[in-house]
N, C-alpha and C positions, 0 to 999 in steps of 0.2 A: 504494500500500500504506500504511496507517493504522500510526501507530508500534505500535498493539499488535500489530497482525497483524507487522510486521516481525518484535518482539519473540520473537513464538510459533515464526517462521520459524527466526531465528538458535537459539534453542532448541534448535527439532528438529535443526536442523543439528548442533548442537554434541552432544545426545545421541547421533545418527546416527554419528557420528563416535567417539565414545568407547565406542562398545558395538562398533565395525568393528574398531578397535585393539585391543580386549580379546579376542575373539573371535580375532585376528590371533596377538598374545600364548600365547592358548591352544592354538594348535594349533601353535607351534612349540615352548611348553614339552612339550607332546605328542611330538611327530617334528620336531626342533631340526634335523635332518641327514639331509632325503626322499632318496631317490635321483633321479638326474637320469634311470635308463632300467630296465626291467625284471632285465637283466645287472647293471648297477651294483648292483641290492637287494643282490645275492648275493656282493660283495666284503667281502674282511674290514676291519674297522676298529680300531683299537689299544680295548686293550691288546693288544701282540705279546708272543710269549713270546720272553723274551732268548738271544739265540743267537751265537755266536761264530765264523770260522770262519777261517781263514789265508788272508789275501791270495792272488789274487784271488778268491773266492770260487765257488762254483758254485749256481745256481737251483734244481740236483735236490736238493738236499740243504738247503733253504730250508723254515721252517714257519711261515705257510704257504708253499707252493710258489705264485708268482707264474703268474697266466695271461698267454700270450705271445700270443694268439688260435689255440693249437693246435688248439682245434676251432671259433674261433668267426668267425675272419677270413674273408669270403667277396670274392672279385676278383672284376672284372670287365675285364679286357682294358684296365688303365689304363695297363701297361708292357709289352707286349705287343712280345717282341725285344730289348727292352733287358739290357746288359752292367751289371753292380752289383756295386761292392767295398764292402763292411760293415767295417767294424774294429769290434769286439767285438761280432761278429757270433753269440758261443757262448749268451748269454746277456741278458736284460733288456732294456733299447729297443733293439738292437741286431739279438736274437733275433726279437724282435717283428716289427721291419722287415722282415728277411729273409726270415720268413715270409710276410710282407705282398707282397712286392716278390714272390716268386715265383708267389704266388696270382694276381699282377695281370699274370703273363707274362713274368717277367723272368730271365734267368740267373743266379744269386747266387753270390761268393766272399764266403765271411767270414775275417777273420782272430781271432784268438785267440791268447793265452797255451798254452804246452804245458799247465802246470796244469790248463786250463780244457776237454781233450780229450773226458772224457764228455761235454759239454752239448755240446760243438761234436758230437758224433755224433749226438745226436736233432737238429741243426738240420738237418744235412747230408738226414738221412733224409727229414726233413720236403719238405725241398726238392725232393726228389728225387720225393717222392711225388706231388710235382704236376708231375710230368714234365719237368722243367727242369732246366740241368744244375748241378752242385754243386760247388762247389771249395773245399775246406778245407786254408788257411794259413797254419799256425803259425808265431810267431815273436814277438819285445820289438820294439815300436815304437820303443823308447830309441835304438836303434840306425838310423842315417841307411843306412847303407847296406840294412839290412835292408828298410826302409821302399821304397828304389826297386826292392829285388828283390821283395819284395810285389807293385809295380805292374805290372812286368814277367809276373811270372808269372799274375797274376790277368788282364791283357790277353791274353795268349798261350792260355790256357788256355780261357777265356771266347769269345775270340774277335773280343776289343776291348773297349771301355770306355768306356761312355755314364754311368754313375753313381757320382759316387765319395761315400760315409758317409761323412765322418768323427765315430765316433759313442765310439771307445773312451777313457779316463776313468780318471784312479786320484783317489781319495779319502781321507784320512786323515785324523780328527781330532785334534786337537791342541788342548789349553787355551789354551795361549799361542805369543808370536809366538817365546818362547825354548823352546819345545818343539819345534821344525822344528830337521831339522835341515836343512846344507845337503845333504846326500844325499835326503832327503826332498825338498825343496824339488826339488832338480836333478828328481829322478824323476816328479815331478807336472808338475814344468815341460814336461820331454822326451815325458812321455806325450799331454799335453791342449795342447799347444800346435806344437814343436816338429815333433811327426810330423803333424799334421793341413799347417802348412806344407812339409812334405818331401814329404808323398804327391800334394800338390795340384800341389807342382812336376816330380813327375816323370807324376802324372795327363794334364798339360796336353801334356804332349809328345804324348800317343795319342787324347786328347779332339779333336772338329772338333763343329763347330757343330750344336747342340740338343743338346750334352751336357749334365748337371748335377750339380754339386758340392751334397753336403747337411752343414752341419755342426749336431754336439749342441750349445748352449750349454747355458745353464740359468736359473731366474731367481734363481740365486744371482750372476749381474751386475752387476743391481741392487738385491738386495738380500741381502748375503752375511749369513752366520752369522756370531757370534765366534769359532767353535772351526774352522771350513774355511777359512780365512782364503788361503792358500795357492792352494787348489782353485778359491775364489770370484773371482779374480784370472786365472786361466785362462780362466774360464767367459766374463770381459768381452772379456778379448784375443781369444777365439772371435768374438763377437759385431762387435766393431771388423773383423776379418780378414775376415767375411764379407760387411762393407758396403761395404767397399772391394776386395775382387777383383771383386765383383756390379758396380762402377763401370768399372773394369779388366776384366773381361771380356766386356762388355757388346759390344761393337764385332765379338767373333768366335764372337757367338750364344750363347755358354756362360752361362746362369744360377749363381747361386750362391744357395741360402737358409740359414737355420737356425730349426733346432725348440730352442724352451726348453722343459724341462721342469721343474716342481715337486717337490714331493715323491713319487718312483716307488718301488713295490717292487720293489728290485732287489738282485744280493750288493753291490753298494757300500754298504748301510746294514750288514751284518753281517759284513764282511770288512775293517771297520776306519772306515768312514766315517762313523759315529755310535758316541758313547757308549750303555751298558746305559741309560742310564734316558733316553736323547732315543731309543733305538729301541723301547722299551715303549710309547710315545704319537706313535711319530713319524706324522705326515702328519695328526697331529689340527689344529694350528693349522689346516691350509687351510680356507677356509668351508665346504668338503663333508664335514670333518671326518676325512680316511682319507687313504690313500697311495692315488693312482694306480697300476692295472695297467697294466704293458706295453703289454696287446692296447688300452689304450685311447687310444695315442697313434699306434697304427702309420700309422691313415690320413693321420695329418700328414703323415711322411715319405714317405708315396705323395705328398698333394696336391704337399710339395717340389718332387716329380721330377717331377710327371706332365705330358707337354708339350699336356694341353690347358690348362694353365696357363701359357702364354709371354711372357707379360706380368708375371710375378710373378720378378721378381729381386732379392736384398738384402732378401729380408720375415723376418719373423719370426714362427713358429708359435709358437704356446705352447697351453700344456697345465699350469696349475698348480692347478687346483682351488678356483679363484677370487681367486690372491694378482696378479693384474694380472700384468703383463710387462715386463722391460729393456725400451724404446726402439731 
């Protein structure tokens, strides 16, 4: 090649290249935030309208109201027999799960807040409607004893206990680290940490091999807020808890995973766990620009459980809308 011809070469290359970029440019100043799936177009995306609502919260009374996949999760025979205990099984990934877990064949208890009794009644129903049997157990996680009558009863009822969630979660924000208080503290501690170790100890006593443990982290683990600071401290010690019973129970067949989740529309954002004006924009930082629905994490928590995955212990699903994942 003759240096002019090179010349002419590197040229076109380089026009080539600035008209792809610009053109690139233009079509994201266009649609900055495509959908990733036909479903997805039709999610909402902030601005939310500000809504308040007393701890714990409930999803019917949510605007918008979150989809759980009530009409759109479709199974296929992935749990098919399996026993499943949910904690905050009434509403938001939770709901979601449950719904999922029954579609895929599985018998479901959820547990729940007394508060949170209408939502637990459409899950129940749901459950039910795909012919599987349903058990709804209310009760404060806070409470250690309550946590092993939980398990008790949720096995007894069920008919044993192949799957234990630990999925339920309290959240409160707080400016600072002198706005906690320790009652606050204590209750976030006891809810998101505490009870996920009580249920798993009284779980293992009725779990035998190819059972599996599924816990929520989040990817506020690794990368917490300022204002959850409390909550985001929970979310790691989940995440540490699950990599090492997954080690420790490895030997007696039982897997252990966790799903991280990002920003989900759930009552955690409006029953205390974000301010008015971080829930007016919330789940715009993520690169898809919105908060994740429910329905769009559930198949995690199948893939979790599901024993043609048996080789999968100590992993970590995530679902954050492109913000990466704790480790």
């Amino acid at each position: 090649m003759s240096e002019t011809d090179r010349r002419t070469f590197v040229a076109g290359a380089a026009a080539l290249t600035a008209a792809t970029a610009t053109a690139a440019a233009a079509q994201a100043k266009k649609d900055p935030k495509a959908a990733t799936t036909a479903a997805a177009a039709a999610y909402p995306k902030p601005p939310f309208p500000v809504q308040r609502q007393p701890w714990p919260g409930l999803a019917s009374k949510m605007n918008p109201r979150p989809d759980h996949g009530e009409k759109s999760y479709r199974g296929s025979g992935k749990l098919a027999g399996k026993k499943a205990l949910i904690t905050g099984g009434d509403s938001g990934i939770g709901r979601a799960a449950a719904i999922a877990y029954a579609r895929e064949g599985a018998d479901v208890a959820i547990n729940y807040l007394p508060a949170e009794e209408p939502d637990a009644r459409e899950v129940i129903a749901l459950i039910k409607a795909e012919g599987r049997k349903a058990v709804a157990i209310p009760g404060d996680l806070r409470d250690e004893r309550f946590c092993r009558t939980l398990v008790e009863q949720a096995a007894t009822q069920l008919g044993g206990l192949d799957i234990l969630v630990n999925n339920a979660a309290r959240q409160q924000t707080r400016p600072g680290i002198a706005d906690i208080s320790s009652q606050d503290f204590d209750d976030t501690m006891k809810t998101n940490v505490y009870a996920p170790f009580w249920l798993t100890k009284a779980a293992l006593e009725r779990m035998e091999s190819g059972a599996v443990i599924v816990n929520t982290s989040s990817e506020q683990a690794g990368d917490p807020s300022k204002d959850i600071v409390d909550y985001a401290m929970t979310r790691a010690a989940v995440l540490n808890f699950t990599k090492g019973m997954a080690k420790q129970l490895a030997s007696r067949g039982i897997r252990v995973n966790a799903v991280t989740p990002g920003p989900f529309w759930t009552p955690l954002q409006v029953s205390g766990g974000a301010t008015p004006e971080k829930q007016r924009t919330f789940g715009e930082s993520a690169p898809l620009g919105r908060p994740g629905q429910p329905a769009e994490i559930a198949a995690l928590y199948v893939a979790a459980a599901d024993p043609a995955l048996s080789f999968s212990t100590g992993q970590v699903f995530g679902a954050t809308g492109g913000n990466g994942q704790p480790g």
